[in-house]
C-alpha positions, 0 to 999 in steps of 0.5 A: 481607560488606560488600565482597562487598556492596557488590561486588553493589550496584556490579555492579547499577548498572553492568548498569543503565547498560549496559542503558540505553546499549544502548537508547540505541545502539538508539534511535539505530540505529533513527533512523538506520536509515531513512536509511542502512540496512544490514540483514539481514532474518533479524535485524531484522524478527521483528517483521514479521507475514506478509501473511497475518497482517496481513491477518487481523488487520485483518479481525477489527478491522473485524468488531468496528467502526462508522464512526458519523457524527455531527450535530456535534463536540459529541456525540462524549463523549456518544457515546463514553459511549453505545457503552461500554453494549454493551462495551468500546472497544478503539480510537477515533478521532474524526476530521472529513472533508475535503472534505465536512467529515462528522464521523464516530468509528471505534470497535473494540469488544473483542468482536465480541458488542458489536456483535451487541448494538447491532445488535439494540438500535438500534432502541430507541436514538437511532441509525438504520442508514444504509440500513435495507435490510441490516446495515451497519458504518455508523451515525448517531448522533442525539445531540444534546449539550445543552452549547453548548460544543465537547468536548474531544476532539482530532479528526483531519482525514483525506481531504485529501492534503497539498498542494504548499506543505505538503509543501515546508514540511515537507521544509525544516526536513529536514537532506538529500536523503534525510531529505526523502524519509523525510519524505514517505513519513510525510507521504503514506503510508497511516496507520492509520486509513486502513487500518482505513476500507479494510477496514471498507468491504471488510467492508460488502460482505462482510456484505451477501452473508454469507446469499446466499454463506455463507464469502464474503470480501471481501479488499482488495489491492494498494497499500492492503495491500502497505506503500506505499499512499498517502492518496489510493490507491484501494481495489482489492476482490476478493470470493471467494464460498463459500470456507470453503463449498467448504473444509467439503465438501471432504472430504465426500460433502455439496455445495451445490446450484449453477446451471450453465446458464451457457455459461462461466465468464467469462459467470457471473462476468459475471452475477454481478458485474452482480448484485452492482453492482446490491445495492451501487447500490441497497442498500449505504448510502453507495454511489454512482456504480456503473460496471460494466466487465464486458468488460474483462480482468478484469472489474471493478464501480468505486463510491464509498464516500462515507462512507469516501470511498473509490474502490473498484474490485471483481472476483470471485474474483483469485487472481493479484492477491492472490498478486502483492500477497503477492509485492509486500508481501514485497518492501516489507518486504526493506529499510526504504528500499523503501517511501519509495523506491517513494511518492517514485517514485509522487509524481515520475511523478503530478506529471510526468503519468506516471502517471494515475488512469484506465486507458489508453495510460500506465503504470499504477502497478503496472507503475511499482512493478515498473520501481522494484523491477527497480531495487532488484535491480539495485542489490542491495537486495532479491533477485530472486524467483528467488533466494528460491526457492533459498533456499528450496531450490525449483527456480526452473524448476518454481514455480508461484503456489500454491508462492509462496503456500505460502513466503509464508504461512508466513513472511516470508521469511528472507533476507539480499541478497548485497551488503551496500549502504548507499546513501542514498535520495537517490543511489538517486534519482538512479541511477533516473533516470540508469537508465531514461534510458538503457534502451533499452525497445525492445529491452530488456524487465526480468525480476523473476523473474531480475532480468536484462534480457531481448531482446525478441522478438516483442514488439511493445510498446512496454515489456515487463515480464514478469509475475511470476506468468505469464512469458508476459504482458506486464504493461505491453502497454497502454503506448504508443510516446508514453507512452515517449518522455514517460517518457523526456523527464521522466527527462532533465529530473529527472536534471538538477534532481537533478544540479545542486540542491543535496542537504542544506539552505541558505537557499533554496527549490531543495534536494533533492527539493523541486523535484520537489514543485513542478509548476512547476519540472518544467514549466519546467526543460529540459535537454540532457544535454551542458550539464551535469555531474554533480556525482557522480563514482561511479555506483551502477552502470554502466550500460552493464555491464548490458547486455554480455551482450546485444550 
């Protein structure tokens, strides 16, 4: 009995050392995993909600949440001792605004009652609604502390986006090239709490209309939800009215009463978003600078949200942009090297005036995000919309967006790429550079359904991508010839920094991608592509092999 006993105690031991060696090879894995990824995404991403999920759930976090605004940093624990009174707190952050130095605490209550509660009672307690025309998420707190001492609280600056010197001081004490952009992805990208003020501003539009639109939603798209929005991403709003309205009628022989004497359906939506810029001008607290742009494409109202200080640009009823940023978000999450890959991109055309933040002749950062996707499938490292439609075992040829909805919704698609690569975010860089140098935009145009380059043919634009959604529109026909030839000057002279510096650290400032961070550096470097040698004597693809089929 002893040695069976002993037997026992030996087998326990050795099961506790391989459970902790396992989660020792995990750990290491997951480290590592981010700078030279090999994955199958059916295997290592149960833990990915869909975007439908990720959605809800952030929506129901904002309905049970307050940005309340505070006098001075001394109230915050007398403010948290308040709050606890109507309920639970779930979450907290307390953070400070930069640069309008405002002091505000973002509090989740456990119970969305709470919040019913507070609203009913503040009238009897020391905090005012901020515009007493509707009901809003945003609260200022009166409470004055009586110690003279600062709390105790650590407090978050958010709102300043991380200046040049700051990046590159960070991105120094990195080891190489590709930790530098993984660097930067953490550095830039939108954190947590910058998506909870995202959607706690698209609910302040959401609650203000509830009476007039019962079952309305106000959804927040694009960057802000796709996985690579940044600090300073502006947020794109789109509000559905009367959508669970149209839903409990729809199998009844009940409907609302409407107005239709209006001629068409683009003169309504007009209407209609005339009349709500108006409510968020004249009503919504912390609402300023209301542009209306109603004979555009796509209508939009442009507002500032000063308490959130976000730029918010608001459509009605998008159904393409929400399907297209499922689409994109689906994408983001193949591979764990897309997102950084995408925000360094992002980074490089903004600091070479690629990019710009106001609509025109340049190529907007949708179109830029397409242009970075086209070249993660040509290099295998997420698949092509048409491939996950085989997948799927749907006939690519008669899709439309509500089938892409229906895969989308149920899950995030199970799919490994055909090409097991492992190149390192540093050389997929460099492959994007040497790419689009020598694409020919004016006879090519890409195609992210097939993944293939595409003729143009009666295409008089200058770029041609074909939209995802609707094969016959040209998301990128507002690029200009000039803005082409800039894009193709910057990718010359970006090759060339990227050629010659060196890839992992040294005593000097001029590793890596620091010299990208630096618009002085981008500004001052010309080269000429015969002066130079590539130090890489592999490509990551031919070039030249893509375009065979096309001659």
């Amino acid at each position: 009995m002893s040695l069976q006993a002993d037997m026992c105690i030996n087998l326990k031991k050795l099961k506790v050392v391989l459970k902790k060696t396992a989660q020792l090879l995990f750990y290491r894995c997951v480290k590592e995993y981010s700078v030279q990824p090999s994955f199958k995404l059916s295997e290592g991403t149960k833990s990915i909600p869909t975007f439908v999920d990720m959605v809800n759930a952030r929506r129901k976090q904002a309905s049970k949440s307050v940005l309340v605004q505070v006098q001075s940093t001394n109230s915050f624990t007398k403010l948290y001792e308040l709050l606890l009174t109507f309920g639970e707190i779930s979450y907290i952050n307390n953070f400070i605004r930069t640069p309008s130095n405002m002091s505000f605490s973002l509090v989740e209550f456990q119970n969305i009652n709470s919040l019913s509660t507070l609203f009913s009672k503040n009238n009897q307690l020391d905090f005012d609604i901020i515009g007493t025309s509707c009901t809003s998420p945003f609260l200022s707190c009166n409470l004055k502390s009586e110690k003279k001492e600062k709390d105790n609280v650590a407090l978050y600056d958010y709102g300043m986006f991380p200046n040049d010197q700051d990046i590159v001081n960070h991105l120094l004490k990195t080891e190489n090239s590709s930790e530098q952009i993984l660097k930067l992805y953490k550095l830039t990208t939108l954190n947590d709490l910058g998506v909870r003020l995202r959607f706690l501003t698209a609910y302040q539009t959401e609650l203000a209309f509830s009476a007039l639109f019962p079952g309305s939603q106000c959804l927040p798209f694009g960057s802000s939800v796709n996985g690579c929005g940044r600090l300073n991403s502006d947020l794109d709003l789109v509000f559905n009215m009367n959508r669970k309205a149209i839903d409990i009628f729809n199998n009844a022989s009940l409907s609302y009463q409407f107005k239709s004497n209006l001629r068409s359906d683009r003169l309504r939506l007009q209407k209609h978003l005339d009349v709500l810029a108006d409510v968020i001008q004249n009503l919504l607290p912390g609402c300023s600078n209301v542009v209306r742009i109603l004979q555009a494409q796509v209508p939009i109202i442009k507002y500032k949200q000063n308490y959130t200080g976000l730029d918010c640009d608001l459509s009605l009823t998008n159904n393409n942009a929400i399907t297209m940023t499922k689409l994109l978000y689906t994408l983001n999450h193949f591979d764990c090297r897309v997102k950084p890959f995408l925000l360094v991109i992002k980074h490089w055309a903004e600091k070479c005036n690629i990019t710009n933040s106001f609509p025109g002749r340049w190529i907007s950062n949708f179109s830029l995000s397409l242009l970075t996707l086209f070249y993660l499938q040509q290099i295998k490292v997420i698949p092509t919309i048409d491939e996950i439609f085989k997948f799927n075992k749907i006939n690519c040829e008669h899709y439309d967006n509500e089938v892409l909805c229906t895969i989308l919704h149920d899950k995030l698609i199970q799919f490994s790429t055909h090409k097991d690569t492992q190149i390192s975010l540093f050389d997929m860089l460099f492959g994007f550079m040497e790419y689009y140098m020598k694409f020919d935009f004016s006879i090519n145009g890409i195609s992210l359904n097939s993944g293939q380059v595409i003729r143009k043919e009666n295409i008089n634009g200058a770029m041609f991508i074909i939209n995802p959604l609707d094969q016959e529109l040209n998301v990128s026909k507002n690029v200009s010839f000039e803005e082409i030839e800039n894009l193709k000057i910057k990718l010359t002279e970006t090759f060339g920094i990227l050629a010659t510096a060196p890839n992992i650290k040294n005593d000097s400032e001029e590793w890596g991608i620091i010299p990208l961070i630096k618009t002085s550096t981008l500004q001052k470097k010309k080269f000429d592509l015969n002066t130079f040698h590539p130090k890489r004597k592999t490509r990551l693809l031919n070039v030249g092999d893509l375009f065979k089929d096309l001659m």
